[in-house]
C-alpha positions as CSV (number, residue, x, y, z in Angstrom):
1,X,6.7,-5.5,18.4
2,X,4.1,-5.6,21.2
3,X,2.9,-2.6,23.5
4,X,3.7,-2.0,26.9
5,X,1.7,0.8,28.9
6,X,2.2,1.3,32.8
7,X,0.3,3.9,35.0
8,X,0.6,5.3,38.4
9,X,-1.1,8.9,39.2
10,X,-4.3,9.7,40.9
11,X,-6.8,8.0,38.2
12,X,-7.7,4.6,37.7
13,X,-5.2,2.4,36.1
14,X,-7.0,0.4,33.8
15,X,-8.5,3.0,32.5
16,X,-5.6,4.5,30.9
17,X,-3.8,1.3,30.3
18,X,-6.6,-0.1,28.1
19,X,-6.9,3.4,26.6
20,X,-2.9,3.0,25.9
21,X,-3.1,-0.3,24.8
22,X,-6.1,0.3,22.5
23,X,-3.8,3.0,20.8
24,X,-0.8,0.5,20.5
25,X,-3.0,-2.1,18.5
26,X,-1.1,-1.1,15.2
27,X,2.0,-3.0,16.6
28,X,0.2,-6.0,16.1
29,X,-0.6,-8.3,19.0
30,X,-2.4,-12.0,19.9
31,X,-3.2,-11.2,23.2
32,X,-3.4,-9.0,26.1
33,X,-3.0,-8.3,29.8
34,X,-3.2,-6.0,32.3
35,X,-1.6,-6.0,36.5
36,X,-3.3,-3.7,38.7
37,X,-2.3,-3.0,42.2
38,X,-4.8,-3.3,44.2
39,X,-5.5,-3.0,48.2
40,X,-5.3,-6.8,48.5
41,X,-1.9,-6.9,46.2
42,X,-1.6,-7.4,42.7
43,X,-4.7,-8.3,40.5
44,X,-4.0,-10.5,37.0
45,X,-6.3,-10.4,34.6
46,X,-5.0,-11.8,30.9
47,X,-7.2,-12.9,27.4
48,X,-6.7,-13.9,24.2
49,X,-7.2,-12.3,20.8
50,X,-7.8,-8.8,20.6
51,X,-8.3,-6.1,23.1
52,X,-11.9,-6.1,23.6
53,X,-12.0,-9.3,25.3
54,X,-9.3,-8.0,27.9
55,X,-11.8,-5.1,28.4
56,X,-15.0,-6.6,28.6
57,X,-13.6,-9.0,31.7
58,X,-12.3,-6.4,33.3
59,X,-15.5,-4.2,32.9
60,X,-17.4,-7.4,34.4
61,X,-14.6,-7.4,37.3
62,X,-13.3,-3.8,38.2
63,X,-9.4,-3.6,39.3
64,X,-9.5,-0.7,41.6
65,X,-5.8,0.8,41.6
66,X,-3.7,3.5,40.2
67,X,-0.8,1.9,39.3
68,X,-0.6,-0.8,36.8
69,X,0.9,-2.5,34.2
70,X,-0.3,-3.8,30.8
71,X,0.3,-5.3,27.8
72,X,-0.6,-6.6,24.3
73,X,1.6,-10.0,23.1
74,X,2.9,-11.2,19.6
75,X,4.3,-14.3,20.4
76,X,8.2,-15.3,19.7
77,X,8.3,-18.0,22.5
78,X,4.7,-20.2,23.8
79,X,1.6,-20.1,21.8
80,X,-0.8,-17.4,21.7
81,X,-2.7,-18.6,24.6
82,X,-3.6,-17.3,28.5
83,X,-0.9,-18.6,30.1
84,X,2.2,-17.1,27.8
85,X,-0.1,-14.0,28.5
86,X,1.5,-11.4,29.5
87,X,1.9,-9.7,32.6
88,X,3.6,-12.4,34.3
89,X,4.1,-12.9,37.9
90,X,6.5,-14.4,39.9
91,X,6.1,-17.8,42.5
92,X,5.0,-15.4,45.2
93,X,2.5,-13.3,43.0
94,X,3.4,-10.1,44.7
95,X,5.5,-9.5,40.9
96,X,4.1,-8.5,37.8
97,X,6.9,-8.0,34.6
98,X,5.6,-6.9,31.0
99,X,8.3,-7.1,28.7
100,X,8.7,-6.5,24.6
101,X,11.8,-8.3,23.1
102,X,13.7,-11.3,22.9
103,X,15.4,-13.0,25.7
104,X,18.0,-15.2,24.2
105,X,19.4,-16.9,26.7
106,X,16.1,-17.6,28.6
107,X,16.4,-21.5,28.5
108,X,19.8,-21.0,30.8
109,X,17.7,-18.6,33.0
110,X,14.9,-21.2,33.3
111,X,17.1,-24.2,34.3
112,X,18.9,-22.4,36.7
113,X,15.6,-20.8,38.0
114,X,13.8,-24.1,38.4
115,X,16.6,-25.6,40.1
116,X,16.3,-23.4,42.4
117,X,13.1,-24.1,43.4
118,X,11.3,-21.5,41.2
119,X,8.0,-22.8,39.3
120,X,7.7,-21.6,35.8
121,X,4.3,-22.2,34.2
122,X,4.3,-20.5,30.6
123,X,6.6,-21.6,27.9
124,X,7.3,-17.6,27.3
125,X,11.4,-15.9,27.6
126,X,9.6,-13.2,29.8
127,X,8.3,-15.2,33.0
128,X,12.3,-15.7,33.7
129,X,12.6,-12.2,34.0
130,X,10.0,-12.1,37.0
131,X,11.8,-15.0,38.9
132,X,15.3,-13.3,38.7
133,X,13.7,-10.4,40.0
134,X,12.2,-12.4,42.7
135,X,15.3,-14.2,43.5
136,X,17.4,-10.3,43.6
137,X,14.3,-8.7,45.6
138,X,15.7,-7.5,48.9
139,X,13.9,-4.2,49.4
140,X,14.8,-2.1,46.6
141,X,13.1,-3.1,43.2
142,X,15.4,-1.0,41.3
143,X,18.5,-3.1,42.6
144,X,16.9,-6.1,42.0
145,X,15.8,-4.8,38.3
146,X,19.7,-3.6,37.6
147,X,20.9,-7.1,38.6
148,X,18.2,-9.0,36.9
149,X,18.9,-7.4,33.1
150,X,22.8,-7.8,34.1
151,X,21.4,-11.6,33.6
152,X,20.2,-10.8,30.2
153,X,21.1,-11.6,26.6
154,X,19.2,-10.5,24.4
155,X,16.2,-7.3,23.8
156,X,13.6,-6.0,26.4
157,X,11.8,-3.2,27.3
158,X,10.8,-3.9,30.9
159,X,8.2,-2.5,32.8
160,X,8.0,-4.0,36.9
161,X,5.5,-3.7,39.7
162,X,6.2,-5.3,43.2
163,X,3.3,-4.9,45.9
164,X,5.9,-3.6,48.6
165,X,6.3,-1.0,46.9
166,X,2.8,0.2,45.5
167,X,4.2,3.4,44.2
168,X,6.6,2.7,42.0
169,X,7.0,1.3,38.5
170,X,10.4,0.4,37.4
171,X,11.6,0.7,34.0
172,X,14.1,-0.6,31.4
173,X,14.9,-0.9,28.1
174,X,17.7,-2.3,26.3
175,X,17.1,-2.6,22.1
176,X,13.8,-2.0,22.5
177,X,11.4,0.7,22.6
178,X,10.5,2.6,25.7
179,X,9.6,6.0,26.6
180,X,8.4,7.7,29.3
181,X,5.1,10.5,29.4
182,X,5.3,12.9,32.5
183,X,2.1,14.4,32.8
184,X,0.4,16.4,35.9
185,X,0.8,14.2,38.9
186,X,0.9,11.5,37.0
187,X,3.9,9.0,35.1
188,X,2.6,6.9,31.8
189,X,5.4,4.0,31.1
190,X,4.8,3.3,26.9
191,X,6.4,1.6,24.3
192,X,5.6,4.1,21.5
193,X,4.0,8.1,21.7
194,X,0.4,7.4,20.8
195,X,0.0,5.8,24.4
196,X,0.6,8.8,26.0
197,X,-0.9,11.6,24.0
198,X,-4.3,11.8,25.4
199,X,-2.4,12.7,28.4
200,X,0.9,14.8,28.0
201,X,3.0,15.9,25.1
202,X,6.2,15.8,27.4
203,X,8.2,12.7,27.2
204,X,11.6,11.2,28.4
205,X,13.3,8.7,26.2
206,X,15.0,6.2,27.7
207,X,18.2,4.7,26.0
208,X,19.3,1.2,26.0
209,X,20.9,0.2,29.2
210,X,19.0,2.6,31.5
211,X,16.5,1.7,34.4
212,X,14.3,4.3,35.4
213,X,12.2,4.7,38.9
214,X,9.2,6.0,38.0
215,X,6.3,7.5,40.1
216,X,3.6,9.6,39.7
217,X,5.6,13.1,40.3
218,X,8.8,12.1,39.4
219,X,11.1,9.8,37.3
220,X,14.9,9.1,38.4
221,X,17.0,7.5,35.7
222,X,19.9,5.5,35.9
223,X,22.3,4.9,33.1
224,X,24.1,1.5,32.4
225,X,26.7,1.9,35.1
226,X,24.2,3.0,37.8
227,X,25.3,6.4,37.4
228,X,21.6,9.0,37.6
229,X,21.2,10.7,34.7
230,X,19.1,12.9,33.0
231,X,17.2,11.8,30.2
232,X,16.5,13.8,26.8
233,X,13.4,14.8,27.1
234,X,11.2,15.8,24.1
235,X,7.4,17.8,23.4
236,X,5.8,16.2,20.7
237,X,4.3,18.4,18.2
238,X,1.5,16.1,16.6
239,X,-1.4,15.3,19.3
240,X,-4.0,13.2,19.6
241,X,-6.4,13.9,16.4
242,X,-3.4,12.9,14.3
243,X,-3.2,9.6,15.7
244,X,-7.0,9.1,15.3
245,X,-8.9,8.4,12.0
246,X,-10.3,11.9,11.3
247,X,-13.7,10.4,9.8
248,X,-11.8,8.2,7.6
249,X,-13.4,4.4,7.5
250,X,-9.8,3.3,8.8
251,X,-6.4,4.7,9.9
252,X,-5.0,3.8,6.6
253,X,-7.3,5.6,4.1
254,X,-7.0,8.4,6.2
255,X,-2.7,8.2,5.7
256,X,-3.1,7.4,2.1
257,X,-5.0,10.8,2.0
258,X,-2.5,12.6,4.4
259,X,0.3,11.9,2.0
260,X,0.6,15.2,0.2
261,X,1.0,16.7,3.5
262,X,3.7,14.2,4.2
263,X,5.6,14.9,1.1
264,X,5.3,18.9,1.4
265,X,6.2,18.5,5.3
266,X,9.1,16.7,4.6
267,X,10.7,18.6,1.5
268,X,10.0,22.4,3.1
269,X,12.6,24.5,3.2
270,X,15.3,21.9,1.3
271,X,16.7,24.2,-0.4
272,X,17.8,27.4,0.0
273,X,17.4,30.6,-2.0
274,X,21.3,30.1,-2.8
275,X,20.3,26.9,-5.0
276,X,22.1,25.1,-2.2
277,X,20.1,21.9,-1.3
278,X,20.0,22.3,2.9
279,X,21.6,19.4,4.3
280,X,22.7,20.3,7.1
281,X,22.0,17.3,9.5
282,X,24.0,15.1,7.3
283,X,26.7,16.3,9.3
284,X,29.5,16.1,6.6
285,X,31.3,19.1,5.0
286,X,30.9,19.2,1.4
287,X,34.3,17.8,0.1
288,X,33.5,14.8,2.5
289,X,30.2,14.1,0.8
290,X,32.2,14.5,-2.4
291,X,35.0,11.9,-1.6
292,X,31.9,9.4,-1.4
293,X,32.9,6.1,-2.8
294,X,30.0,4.3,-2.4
295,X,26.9,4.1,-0.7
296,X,24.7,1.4,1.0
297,X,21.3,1.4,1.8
298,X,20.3,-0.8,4.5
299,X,16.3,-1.5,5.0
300,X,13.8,-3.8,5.3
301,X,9.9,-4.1,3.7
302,X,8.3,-1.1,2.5
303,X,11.8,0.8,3.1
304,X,13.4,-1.6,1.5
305,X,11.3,-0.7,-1.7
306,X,11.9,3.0,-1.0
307,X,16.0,2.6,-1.2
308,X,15.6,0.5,-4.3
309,X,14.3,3.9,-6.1
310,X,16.4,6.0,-4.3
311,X,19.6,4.1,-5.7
312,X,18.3,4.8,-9.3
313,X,18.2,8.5,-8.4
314,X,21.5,8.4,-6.6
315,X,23.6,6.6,-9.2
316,X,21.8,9.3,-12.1
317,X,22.2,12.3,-10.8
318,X,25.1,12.0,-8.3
319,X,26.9,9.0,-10.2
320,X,28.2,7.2,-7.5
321,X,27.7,3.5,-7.2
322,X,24.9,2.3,-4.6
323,X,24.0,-1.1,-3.1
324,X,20.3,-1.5,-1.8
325,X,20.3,-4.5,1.0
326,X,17.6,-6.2,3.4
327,X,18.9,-5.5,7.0
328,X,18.9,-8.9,7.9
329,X,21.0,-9.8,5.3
330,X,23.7,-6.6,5.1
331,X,24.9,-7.7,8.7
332,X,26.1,-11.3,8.5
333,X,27.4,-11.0,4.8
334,X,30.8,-8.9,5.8
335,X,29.7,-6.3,3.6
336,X,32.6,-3.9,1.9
337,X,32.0,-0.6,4.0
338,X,34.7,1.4,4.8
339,X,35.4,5.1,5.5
340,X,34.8,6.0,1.7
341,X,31.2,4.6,1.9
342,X,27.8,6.5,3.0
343,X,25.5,3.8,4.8
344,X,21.8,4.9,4.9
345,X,19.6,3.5,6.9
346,X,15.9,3.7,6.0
347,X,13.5,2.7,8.8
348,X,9.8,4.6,9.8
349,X,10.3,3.5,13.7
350,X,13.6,3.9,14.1
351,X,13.9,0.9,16.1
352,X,13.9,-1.7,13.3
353,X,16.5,-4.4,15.3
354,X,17.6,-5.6,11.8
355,X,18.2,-1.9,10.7
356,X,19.9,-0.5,13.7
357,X,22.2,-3.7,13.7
358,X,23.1,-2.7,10.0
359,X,24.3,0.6,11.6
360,X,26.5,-0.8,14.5
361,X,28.0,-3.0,11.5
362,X,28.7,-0.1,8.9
363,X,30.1,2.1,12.0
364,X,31.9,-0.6,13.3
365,X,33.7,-0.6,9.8
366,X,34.4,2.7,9.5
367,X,32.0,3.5,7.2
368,X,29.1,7.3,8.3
369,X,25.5,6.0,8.5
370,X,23.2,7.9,7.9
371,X,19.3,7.5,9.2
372,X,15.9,8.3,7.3
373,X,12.9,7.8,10.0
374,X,9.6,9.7,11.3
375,X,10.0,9.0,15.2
376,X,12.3,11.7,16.6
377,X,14.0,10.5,19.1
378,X,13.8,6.7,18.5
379,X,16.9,4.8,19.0
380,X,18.6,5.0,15.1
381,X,18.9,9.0,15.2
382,X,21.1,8.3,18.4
383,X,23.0,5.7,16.8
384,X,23.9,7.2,13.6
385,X,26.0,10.3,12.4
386,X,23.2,12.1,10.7
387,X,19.4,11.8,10.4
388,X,16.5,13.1,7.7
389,X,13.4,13.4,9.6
390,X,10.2,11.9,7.0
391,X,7.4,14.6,8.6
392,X,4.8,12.7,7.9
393,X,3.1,12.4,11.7
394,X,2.2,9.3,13.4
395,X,1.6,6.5,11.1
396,X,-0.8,3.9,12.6
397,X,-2.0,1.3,9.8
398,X,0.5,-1.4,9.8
399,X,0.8,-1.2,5.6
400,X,3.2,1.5,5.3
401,X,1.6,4.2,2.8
402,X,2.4,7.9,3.7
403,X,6.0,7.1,5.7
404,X,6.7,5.3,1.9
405,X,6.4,8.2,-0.3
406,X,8.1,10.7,2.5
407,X,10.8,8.2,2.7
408,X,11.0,8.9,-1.0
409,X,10.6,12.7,-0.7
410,X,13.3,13.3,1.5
411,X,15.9,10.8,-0.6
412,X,15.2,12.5,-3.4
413,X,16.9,15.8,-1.5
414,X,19.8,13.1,-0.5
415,X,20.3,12.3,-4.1
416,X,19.8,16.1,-4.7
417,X,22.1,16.6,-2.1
418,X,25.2,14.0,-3.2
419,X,25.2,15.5,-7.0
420,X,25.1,18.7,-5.9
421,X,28.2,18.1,-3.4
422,X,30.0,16.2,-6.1
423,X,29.3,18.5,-9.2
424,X,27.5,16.0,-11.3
425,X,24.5,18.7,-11.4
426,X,25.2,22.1,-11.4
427,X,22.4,24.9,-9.5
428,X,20.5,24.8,-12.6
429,X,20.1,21.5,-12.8
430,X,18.9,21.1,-9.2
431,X,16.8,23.8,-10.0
432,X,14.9,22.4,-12.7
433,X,14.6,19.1,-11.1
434,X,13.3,20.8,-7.5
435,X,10.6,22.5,-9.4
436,X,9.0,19.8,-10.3
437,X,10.4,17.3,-7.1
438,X,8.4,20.3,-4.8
439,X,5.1,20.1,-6.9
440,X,4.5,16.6,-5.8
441,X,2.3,17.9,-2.9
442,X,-0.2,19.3,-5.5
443,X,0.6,15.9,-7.9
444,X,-0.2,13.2,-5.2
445,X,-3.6,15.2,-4.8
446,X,-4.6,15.6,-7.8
447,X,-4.3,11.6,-8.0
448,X,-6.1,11.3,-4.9
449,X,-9.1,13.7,-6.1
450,X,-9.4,11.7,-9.5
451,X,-9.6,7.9,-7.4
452,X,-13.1,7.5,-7.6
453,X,-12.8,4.6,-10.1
454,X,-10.2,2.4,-8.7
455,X,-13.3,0.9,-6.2
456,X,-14.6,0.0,-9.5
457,X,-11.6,-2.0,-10.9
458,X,-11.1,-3.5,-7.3
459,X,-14.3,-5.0,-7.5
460,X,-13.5,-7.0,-10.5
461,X,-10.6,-8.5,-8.4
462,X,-11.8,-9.4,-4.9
463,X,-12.0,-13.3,-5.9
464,X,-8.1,-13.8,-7.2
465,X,-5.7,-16.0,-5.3
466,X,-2.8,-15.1,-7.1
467,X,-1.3,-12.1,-9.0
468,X,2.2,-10.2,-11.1
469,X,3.3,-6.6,-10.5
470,X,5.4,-5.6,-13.4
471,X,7.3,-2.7,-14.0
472,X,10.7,-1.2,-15.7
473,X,13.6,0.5,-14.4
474,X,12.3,3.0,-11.1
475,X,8.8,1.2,-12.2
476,X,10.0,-2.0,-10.5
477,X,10.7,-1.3,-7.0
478,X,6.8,0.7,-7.4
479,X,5.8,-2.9,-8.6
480,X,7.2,-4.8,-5.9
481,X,5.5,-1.9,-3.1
482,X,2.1,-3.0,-4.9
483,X,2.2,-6.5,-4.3
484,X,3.6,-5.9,-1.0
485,X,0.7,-3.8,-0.5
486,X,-1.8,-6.4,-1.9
487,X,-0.3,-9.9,-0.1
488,X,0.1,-7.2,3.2
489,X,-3.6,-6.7,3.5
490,X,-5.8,-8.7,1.3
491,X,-4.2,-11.4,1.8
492,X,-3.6,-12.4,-1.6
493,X,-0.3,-13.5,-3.2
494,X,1.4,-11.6,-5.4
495,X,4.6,-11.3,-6.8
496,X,7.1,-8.6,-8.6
497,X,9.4,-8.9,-11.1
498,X,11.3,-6.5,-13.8
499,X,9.0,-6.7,-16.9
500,X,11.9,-8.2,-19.1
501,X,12.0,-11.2,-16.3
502,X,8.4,-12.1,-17.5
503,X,9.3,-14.3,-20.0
504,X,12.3,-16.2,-17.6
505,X,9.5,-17.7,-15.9
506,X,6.8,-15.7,-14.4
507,X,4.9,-15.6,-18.1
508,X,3.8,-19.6,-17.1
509,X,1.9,-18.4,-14.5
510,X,-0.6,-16.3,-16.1
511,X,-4.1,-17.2,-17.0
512,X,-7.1,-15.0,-16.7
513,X,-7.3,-16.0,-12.7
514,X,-4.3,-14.8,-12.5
515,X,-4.4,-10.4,-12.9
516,X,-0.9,-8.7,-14.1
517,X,-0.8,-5.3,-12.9
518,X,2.3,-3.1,-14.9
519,X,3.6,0.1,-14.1
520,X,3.5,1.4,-17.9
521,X,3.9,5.3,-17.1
522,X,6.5,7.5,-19.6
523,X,9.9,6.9,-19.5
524,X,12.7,5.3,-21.7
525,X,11.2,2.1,-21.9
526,X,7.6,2.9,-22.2
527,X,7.6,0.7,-25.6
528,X,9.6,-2.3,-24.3
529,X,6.5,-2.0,-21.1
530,X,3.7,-2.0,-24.0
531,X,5.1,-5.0,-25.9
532,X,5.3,-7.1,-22.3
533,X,1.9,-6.1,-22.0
534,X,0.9,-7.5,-25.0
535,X,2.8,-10.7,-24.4
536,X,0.5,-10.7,-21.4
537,X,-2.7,-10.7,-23.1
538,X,-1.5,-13.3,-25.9
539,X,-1.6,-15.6,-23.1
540,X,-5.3,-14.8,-21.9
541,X,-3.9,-12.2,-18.8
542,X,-6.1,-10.1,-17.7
543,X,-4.0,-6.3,-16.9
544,X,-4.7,-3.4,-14.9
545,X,-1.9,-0.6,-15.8
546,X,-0.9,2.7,-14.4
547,X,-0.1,5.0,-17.0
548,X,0.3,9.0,-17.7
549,X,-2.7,10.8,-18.4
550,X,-3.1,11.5,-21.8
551,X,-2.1,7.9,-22.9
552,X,-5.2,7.1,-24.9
553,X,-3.6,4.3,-26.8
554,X,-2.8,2.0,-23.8
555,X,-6.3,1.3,-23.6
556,X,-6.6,-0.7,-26.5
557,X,-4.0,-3.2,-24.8
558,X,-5.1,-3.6,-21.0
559,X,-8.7,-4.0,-19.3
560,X,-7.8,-1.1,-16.7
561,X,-6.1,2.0,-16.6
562,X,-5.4,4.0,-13.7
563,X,-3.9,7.5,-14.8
564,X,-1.1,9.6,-13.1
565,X,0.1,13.4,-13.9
566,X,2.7,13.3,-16.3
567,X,6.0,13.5,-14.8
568,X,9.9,13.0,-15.2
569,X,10.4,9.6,-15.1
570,X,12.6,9.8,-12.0
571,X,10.4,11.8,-10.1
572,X,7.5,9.4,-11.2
573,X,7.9,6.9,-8.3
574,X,5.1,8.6,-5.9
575,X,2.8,9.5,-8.4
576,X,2.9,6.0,-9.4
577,X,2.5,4.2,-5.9
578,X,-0.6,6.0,-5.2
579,X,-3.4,4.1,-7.5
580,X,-1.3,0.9,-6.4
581,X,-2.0,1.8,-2.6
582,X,-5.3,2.2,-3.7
583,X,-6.1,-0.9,-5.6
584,X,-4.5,-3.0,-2.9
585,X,-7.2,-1.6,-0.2
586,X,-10.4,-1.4,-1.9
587,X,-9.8,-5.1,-3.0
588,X,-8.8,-5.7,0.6
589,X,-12.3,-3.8,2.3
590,X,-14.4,-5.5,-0.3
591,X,-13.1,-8.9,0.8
592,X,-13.5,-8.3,4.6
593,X,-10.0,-7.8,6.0
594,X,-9.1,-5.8,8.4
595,X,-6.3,-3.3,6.5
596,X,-5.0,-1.8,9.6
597,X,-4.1,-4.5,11.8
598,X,-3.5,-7.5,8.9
599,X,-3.2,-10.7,10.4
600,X,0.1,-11.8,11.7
601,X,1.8,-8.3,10.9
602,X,3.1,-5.7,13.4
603,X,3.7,-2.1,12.6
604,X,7.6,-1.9,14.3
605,X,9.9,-5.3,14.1
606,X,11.7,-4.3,17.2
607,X,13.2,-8.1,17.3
608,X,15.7,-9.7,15.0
């Protein structure tokens, strides 16, 4: 979940580190550090909160060096505080270890450390790893890094400097992220692309149980047995001005607005002038996707939301039964898989720990899994049998907003894909529904050019505590990504619920103070949505309701209306999200927050 950036070329390091880490802020963090190797040996400088403080002390005490590590924390193990800072150094100090993860058995490690003589002084899993690699230092710090993770249980991504050998950083990464950026003369150690892309578009990714020997002209990796080998190596197509906010006020108005892009990115050429919906990296012949039985979808947050509507699609148009389940839960449950069921796995990263453990356990029983993410490369498209890149570019607000309705984009072509292969929709019928499914592009802008007034409604809502999303059939998993959206970065609670559910409790909760926001657009139960609505207002609620333009008579029942484009009601998921995304951050600017680091969030849970 934190960032990692290590440098060693010709140019200072702290530049670049605090220029990585700086970039990396999106993964959420509580504090930071940087370990420079100077003439003298290894220089420490660590501070809490965010990154400007780390820079201003180093700018009022230069580290000359270039090679170096860095870091920005979010604390599992010790308060946020200097000490459980990282880097952190060994007794001798000639060590400095950054590491993202979760050492498990790191209260074993620190008995047996301190017995021997070792002196650990943070309360953090990580500092272990700089005393084991103390204790197995004899010369060669990629020996003593192999023998040190052998000592592990547990994630990390690793990055290790030791002042006898001042040009070299060793590497090494086991659950967690960690690529490498070769550039010209120079090596850039990061735990996600943005780090490096002011620098090089040519990056190694290393895969869990490799340690790498990196210096500035050269990186030599070694695979899990010690054996060298070569890494996949990848150019990444998006540079720098994607991952910067383009004269948007923040990151994540500027990916609310890149969303039609997204979607059109994601759904080009998915299907073929055949009427065949292309597939082809599902890696399954046709009758296998036919003798489907069942599918899973495995996901947490925002992706979570994004299966939920995919399942309604699925079980329509391809009529196959489909369980939607939070990650963390699918894996200890002993869920039914076997080698008739289709797991997907929906996760932006592609390093979600709970996600990718979902996949070892459908795999493990038999069962394909198959990946939806927007990182190619990241560790899920290696683990599972197939993959659906979302094309939606880097995604650097921690609220998920563009990645969301890409996710939906391309398993709308899955549930395309499934009918198709199963003969519950015939070419025409794929046809009709892709005409419409592929003018979502032009939809979601049209939305986005007619926004002007949601501001205006926000402002009548900046003082609430509390709040209901309501919604009905594909409505409700829309509902429960608008309060998500709202509690993610305003800060203010808010809770979803099917609109028939309203009356089994949630109806005691409203009062004027408390706004009910109700996804009312067309569909089959567009009446059963009006007459919750009114049971809303007979009990004093104040509503807000999205609804298809050209429905004049819901404004007699709610305060607000924010209008969509008429759609299908099973393609009307996107167009529906959008006002939500909208409502949830002009109510969160106008109270002060920052929307794209919210407090206590990080943009990739890379631990369980």
């Amino acid at each position: 979940m934190c960032g990692i950036v290590g440098y060693i070329g010709s140019r200072q390091a702290s530049d670049i580190l605090l220029g990585g880490l700086a970039r990396l802020e999106y993964r959420g963090y509580d504090s930071a550090g940087v370990a420079i190797m100077g003439t003298g040996g290894i220089d420490l400088v660590r501070r809490v909160g965010k990154l400007h403080h780390l820079t201003e002390a180093v700018a009022a005490c230069p580290l000359p060096g270039t090679v170096g590590i860095g870091h920005t924390r979010w604390a599992t193990h010790g308060r946020p505080n200097e000490q459980n800072a990282h880097p952190h150094a060994d007794c001798t100090g000639r060590i400095a270890v950054v590491h993202n993860g979760i050492i498990e058995n790191y209260l074993e490690l620190r008995e047996e450390l301190a017995a021997a003589g070792h002196v650990l002084r943070s309360q953090t899993d990580t500092e272990s790893v700089a005393h084991l690699v103390e204790s197995y230092y004899e010369g060669d710090l990629v020996t003593a890094v192999r023998r040190t993770v052998s000592r592990l249980t547990g994630s990390y991504a690793l990055a290790v400097v030791h002042e006898a050998e001042p040009d070299t950083i060793v590497a090494a990464r086991n659950d967690s992220p960690l690529i490498i950026g070769v550039g010209e003369d120079e090596t850039i150690v990061a735990s996600d692309i943005p780090a490096v892309l002011e620098h090089t578009r040519e990056v190694l990714v290393l895969e869990d149980g490799d340690v790498a020997l990196v210096r500035r002209d050269s990186v030599t990796v070694f695979g899990e047995d010690g054996v060298l080998r070569e890494p996949e190596r990848i150019h990444v197509e998006w540079d720098l001005d994607a991952a910067e906010k383009g004269g948007y006020e923040t990151f994540m108005l500027k990916e609310i607005n890149e969303q039609p892009t997204a979607i059109r990115e994601t759904l080009r050429g998915r299907l073929g002038s055949d009427g065949i919906v292309q597939l082809s990296e599902l890696a399954m012949t046709e009758a296998e996707i036919a003798a489907i039985e069942r599918v899973f979808i495995v996901a947490c947050g925002t992706s979570y939301h994004a299966g939920l509507v995919a399942k309604t699609l699925v079980e329509a148009w391809a009529r196959v039964p489909v369980e939607v389940d939070v990650s963390s839960e699918f894996r200890y449950r002993q869920p039914i898989v076997d080698s008739g069921t289709l797991v997907v796995a929906i996760t932006q990263s592609g390093e979600t720990a709970d996600t990718l453990a979902g996949v070892r356990e459908a795999r493990g029983r038999g069962a394909k899994a198959f990946a939806i993410t927007n990182v190619v490369g990241s560790r899920v498209t290696r683990e599972s049998d197939g993959v659906i890149y979302t094309h939606a570019g880097p995604e650097i607000g921690v609220a998920a907003t563009k990645t969301f309705t890409a996710q939906i984009a391309a398993l709308t072509v899955l549930a395309l894909k499934l009918a198709q292969a199963r003969g519950t929709l015939g070419k025409h019928d794929v046809a009709h529904i892709w005409d419409e499914v592929s003018r979502l592009p032009e939809t979601t802008e049209a939305i986005l050019g007619g926004a002007d007034g949601i501001e205006a409604c926000a402002r009548e809502y900046t003082g609430v505590r509390s709040s209901l999303f309501l919604g009905r059939g594909i409505g409700v998993p829309v509902a429960m990504e608008g309060a998500l959206k709202l509690k993610e970065i305003s800060y203010i609670h808010a809770e979803a619920y099917p609109a028939g559910e309203m009356k089994h409790g949630p109806i005691a909760l409203i009062t004027e103070e408390v706004p009910v926001v109700v996804v009312a657009t067309q569909g089959r139960t567009y009446e059963k949505v009006v007459s919750n609505i009114q049971e809303v207002r007979a009990r004093g609620g104040r509503v807000i309701a999205v609804a298809t333009h050209g429905d004049d008579e819901i404004a007699r029942h709610v305060e607000h209306v924010l209008y969509v484009p008429r759609t299908s009601e099973a393609i009307s998921a996107i167009p529906a999200t959008i006002p939500l995304q909208l409502l949830a951050y002009h109510i969160a600017t106008l109270r002060g927050c920052n929307v794209d680091q919210p407090r206590n969030l990080a943009k990739s849970v890379t631990v369980e």
